[in-house]
N, C-alpha and C positions, 0 to 999 in steps of 0.2 A: 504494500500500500504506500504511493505517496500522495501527498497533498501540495500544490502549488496557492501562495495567497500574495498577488500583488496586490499594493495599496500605496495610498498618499497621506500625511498625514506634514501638520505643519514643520515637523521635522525633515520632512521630505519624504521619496519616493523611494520603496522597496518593496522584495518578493522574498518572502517566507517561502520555505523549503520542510515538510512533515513529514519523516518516513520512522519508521520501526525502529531504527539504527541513530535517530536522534534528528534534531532540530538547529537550522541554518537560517541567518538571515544574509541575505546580501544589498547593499546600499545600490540607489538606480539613481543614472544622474539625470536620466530623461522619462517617463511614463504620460501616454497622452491617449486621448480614447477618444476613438472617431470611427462614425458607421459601427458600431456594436463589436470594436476590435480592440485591447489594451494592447496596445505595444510599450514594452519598457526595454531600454537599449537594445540589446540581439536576439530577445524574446516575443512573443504575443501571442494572444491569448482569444480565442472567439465561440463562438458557436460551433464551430465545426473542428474544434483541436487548440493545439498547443504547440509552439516552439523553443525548448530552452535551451541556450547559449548561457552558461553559466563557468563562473569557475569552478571545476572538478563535476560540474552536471550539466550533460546537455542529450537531445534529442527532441524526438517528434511523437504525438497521439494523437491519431484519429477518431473524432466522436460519431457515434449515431445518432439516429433522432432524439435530442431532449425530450422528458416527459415531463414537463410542466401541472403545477397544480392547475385546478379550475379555476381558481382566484388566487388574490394574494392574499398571503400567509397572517401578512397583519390586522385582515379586516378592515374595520371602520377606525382603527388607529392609524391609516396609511395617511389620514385627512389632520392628525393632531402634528403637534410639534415632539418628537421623541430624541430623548439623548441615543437611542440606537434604533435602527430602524432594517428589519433583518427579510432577506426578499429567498426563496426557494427557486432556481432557476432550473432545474430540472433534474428529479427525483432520482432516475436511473437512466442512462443509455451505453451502446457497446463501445467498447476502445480496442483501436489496433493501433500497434507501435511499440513504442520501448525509450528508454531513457540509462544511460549511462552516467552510473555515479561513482566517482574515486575510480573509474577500471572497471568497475562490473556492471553488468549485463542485466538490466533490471523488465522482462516483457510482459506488455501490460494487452495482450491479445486475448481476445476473447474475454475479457474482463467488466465491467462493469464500472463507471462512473456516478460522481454527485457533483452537482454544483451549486453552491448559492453565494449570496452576499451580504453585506452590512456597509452601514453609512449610518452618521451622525457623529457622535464627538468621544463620547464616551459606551464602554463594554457597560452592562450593568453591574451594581456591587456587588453582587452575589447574585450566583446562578446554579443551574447543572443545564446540560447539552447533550444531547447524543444523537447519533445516527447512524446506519448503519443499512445496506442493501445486499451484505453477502451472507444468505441463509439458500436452505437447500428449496425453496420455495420462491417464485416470483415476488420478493414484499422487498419494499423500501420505510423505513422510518425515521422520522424527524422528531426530536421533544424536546423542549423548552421551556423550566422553570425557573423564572427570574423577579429581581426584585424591581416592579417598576414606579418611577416617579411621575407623575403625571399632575398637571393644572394644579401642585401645592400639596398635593396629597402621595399617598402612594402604596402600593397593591403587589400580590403575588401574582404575579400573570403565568398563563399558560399557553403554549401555541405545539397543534402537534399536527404532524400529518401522516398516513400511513397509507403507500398503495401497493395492493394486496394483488396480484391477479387481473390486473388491469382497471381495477378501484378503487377510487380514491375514498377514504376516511378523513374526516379533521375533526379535532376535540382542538375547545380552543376557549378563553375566559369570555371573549364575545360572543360564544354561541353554549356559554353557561355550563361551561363542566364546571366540576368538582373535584377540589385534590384531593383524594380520601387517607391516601400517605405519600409522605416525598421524605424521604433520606438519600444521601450520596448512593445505597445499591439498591432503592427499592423507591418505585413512582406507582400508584393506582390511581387510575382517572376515570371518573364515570361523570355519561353526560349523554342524557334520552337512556335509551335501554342500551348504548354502548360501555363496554366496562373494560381498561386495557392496564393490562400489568407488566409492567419490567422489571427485570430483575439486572443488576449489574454490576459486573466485578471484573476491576481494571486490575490489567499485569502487574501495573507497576501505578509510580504517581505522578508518568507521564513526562512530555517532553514539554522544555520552556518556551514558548512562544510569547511576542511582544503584543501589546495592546493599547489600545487607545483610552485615551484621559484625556476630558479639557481637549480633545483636539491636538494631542499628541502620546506619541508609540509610547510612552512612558512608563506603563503597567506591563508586568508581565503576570501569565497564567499557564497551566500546564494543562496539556492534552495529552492521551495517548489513541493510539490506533491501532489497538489489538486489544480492545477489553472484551470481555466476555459477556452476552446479552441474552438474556430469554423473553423472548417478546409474546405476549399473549392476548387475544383479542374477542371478548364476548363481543354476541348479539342475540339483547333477550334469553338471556343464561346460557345461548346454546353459542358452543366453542367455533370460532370462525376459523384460528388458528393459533400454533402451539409451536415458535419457530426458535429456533438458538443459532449464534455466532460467535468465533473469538475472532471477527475483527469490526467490530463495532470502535465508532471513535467517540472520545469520551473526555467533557470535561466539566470539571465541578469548582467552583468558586465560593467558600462558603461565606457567610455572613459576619464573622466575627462577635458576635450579640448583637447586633445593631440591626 
């Protein structure tokens, strides 16, 4: 598994680098986005792939069709002002190609993709994340428990998506779920007659990646991308599915008391 994350940030412009073997940042002296393309120095980044020219990483990935939600992820918060503001650009599609990192041979054929993004200024103070589309079943999943500030006040929000077999699920605080339990290995969400459990347990405590504060990379937080995930999805007490992974990517930011 890797992860590519270019970004701008008042500090400037760079591309995050996530793989199992650890976590890289590299400084970009140029990144500019025109017609739905990021190019940053010898890289760019689209709809239909990837090119990296990096030090010690470089190659090509060809996507298939993105599977985009039915809407966006944020609801009726896409219209508010949010210190983060998180977009799902397509759930699952195929990848051919490969990527060479330090000398080895890393092929990412017949593989499966995710893509999304973020904007605004600041990560929330505390969260959990995960996602995850490599299970022995057609399912992608997205989940989202964070702390959010809103018009003065501020709320546990939730945003989830999950497509199953070529259907799309959302359980989300706009459309009135219920957090019934949320710890670092364990979320249950019920909302209508849908009830969805995970369970999860990372390798490790994850690799360090840089974050946004105030509009700048300032904060760092840890990911990893080999935790362990059993996803489980009622409808009207009857089992829609019962899926497990260890490469689900996973990260928790907790709260400190506050």
């Amino acid at each position: 598994m890797v992860a590519f994350i270019p970004g701008q940030a008042e500090s400037g412009a760079f591309i995050q680098l996530l793989s199992q073997e650890g976590a890289r940042q590299f400084e970009i002296s140029n990144l500019t986005i025109r017609d739905g393309i990021i190019r940053a120095d010898g890289c760019w980044f689209s709809r239909q792939g990837c090119h990296i020219s990096l030090p010690g990483v470089s190659g090509e990935i060809a996507y298939g069709q993105f599977a985009p939600l039915g809407s966006d992820i944020m609801g009726p918060f896409r219209f508010f002002p949010m210190e983060c503001r998180h977009g799902v650009l397509s759930m699952a599609h195929t990848l051919q190609g490969s990527v060479i990192m330090d000398g080895h041979l890393h092929s990412f054929d017949g593989g499966l993709g995710y893509a999304e993004k973020d904007s605004g200024t600041s990560f929330p103070r505390s969260y959990l994340w995960m996602q995850c589309n490599d299970f022995s079943k057609p399912c992608s999943v997205m989940v989202s428990i964070a702390h959010i500030p809103f018009c003065g006040v501020s709320f546990r929000g939730c945003i989830c998506a999950i497509l199953y077999q070529g259907r799309e699920y959302r359980l989300a605080t706009y459309r009135g779920v219920r957090i019934k339990a949320f710890s670092p290995e364990h979320i249950c969400l019920s909302q209508g007659s849908l009830l969805l459990e995970l369970e999860a347990a990372p390798s490790h405590t994850g690799h360090p990646l840089r974050a946004p504060q105030r509009g700048k990379m300032s904060s760092t937080i840890r990911e990893s991308c080999n935790a362990h995930l059993r996803a489980r999805l009622w409808k009207r007490e009857k089992i829609i599915f019962d899926l497990h992974s260890d490469h689900a990517a996973y990260e928790f930011v907790p709260s400190h008391g506050v």
